[in-house]
C-alpha positions in Angstrom: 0.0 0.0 0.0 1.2 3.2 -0.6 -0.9 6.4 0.5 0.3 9.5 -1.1 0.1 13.2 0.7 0.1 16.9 -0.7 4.3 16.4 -0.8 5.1 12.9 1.4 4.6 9.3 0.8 3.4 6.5 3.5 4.8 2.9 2.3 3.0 -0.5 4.3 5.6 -1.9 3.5 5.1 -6.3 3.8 8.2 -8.8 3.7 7.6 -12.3 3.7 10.6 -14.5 5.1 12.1 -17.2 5.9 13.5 -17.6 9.4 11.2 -16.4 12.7 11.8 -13.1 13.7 10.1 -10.5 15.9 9.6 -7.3 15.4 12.3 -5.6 18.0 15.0 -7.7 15.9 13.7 -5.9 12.7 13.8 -2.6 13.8 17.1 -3.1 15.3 18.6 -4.4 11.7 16.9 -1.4 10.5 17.9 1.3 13.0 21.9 -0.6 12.2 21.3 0.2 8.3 20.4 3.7 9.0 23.3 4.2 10.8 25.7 2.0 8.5 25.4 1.3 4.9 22.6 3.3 4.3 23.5 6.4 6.4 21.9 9.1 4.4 20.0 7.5 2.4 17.8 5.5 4.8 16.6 7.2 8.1 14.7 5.5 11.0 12.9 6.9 14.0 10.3 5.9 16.7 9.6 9.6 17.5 6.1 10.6 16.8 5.5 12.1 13.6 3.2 12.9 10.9 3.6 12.9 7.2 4.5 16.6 7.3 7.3 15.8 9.2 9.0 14.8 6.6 8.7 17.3 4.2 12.0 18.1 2.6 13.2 15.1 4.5 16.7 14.0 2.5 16.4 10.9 2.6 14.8 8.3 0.3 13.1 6.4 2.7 12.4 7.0 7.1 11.4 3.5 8.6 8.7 4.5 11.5 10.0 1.8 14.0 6.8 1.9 16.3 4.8 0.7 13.4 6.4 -2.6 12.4 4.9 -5.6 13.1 4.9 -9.8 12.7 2.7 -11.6 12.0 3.2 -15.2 12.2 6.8 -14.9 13.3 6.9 -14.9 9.0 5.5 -12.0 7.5 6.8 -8.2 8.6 4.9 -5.6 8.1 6.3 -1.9 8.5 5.9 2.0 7.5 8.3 3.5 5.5 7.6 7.2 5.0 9.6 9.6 2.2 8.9 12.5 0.5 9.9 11.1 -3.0 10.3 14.0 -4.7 13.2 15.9 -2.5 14.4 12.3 -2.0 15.2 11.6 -5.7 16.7 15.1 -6.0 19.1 14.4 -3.1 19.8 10.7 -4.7 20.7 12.8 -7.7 22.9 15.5 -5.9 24.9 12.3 -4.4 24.9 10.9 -7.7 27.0 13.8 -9.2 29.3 14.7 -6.9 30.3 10.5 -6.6 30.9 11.0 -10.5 32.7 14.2 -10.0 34.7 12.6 -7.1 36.1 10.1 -9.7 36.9 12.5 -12.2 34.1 12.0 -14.7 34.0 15.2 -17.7 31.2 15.6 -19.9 32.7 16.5 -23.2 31.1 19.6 -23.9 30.9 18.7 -27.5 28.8 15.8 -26.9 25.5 18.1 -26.0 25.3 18.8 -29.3 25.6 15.1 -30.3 22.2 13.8 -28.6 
């Protein structure tokens, strides 16, 4: 399910797998992502928030820890909110300065070739 607002998106987010789990062990491989490998990109909280909140929020997707659940030890359900738009424009931003970081050039000749 996804339930789109004036600016910010709510994701239900549901994950089917394989080994048991509960919900406290998701959220803590969630919180760890946030904070790791996908610091920056992926945010979590268990404050209280609404979707405006995270208007002009930078990241591409902000796990709301107090809403994930399990069901069946099996299936996870959990809220992912992001407001796509300045999400993808930051995902862009970091997008550039990794390809100027490596030296990449546009040729400026080659606007006028596509």
């Amino acid at each position: 399910m996804r339930v789109p607002t004036i600016n910010v998106t709510a994701i239900d987010l549901s994950v089917t797998v394989k080994k048991p789990v509960k919900a406290s062990e998701v959220n803590q491989l969630l919180q760890k992502a946030a904070q790791g490998a996908f610091h920056g990109i992926v945010d979590y909280t268990e404050s209280p928030l609404v979707s405006i909140d995270f208007n002009h929020d930078p990241h591409s997707a902000i796990v709301d820890g107090t809403q994930t659940r399990v069901s069946g030890a099996h299936l996870i359900k959990t809220l992912v909110w992001c407001d796509n738009e300045w999400g993808f424009a930051n995902r862009m931003l970091d997008t550039t300065l990794a390809m100027a970081a490596v030296g990449f050039r546009l040729d400026a000749s080659a606007s006028t070739k596509l």
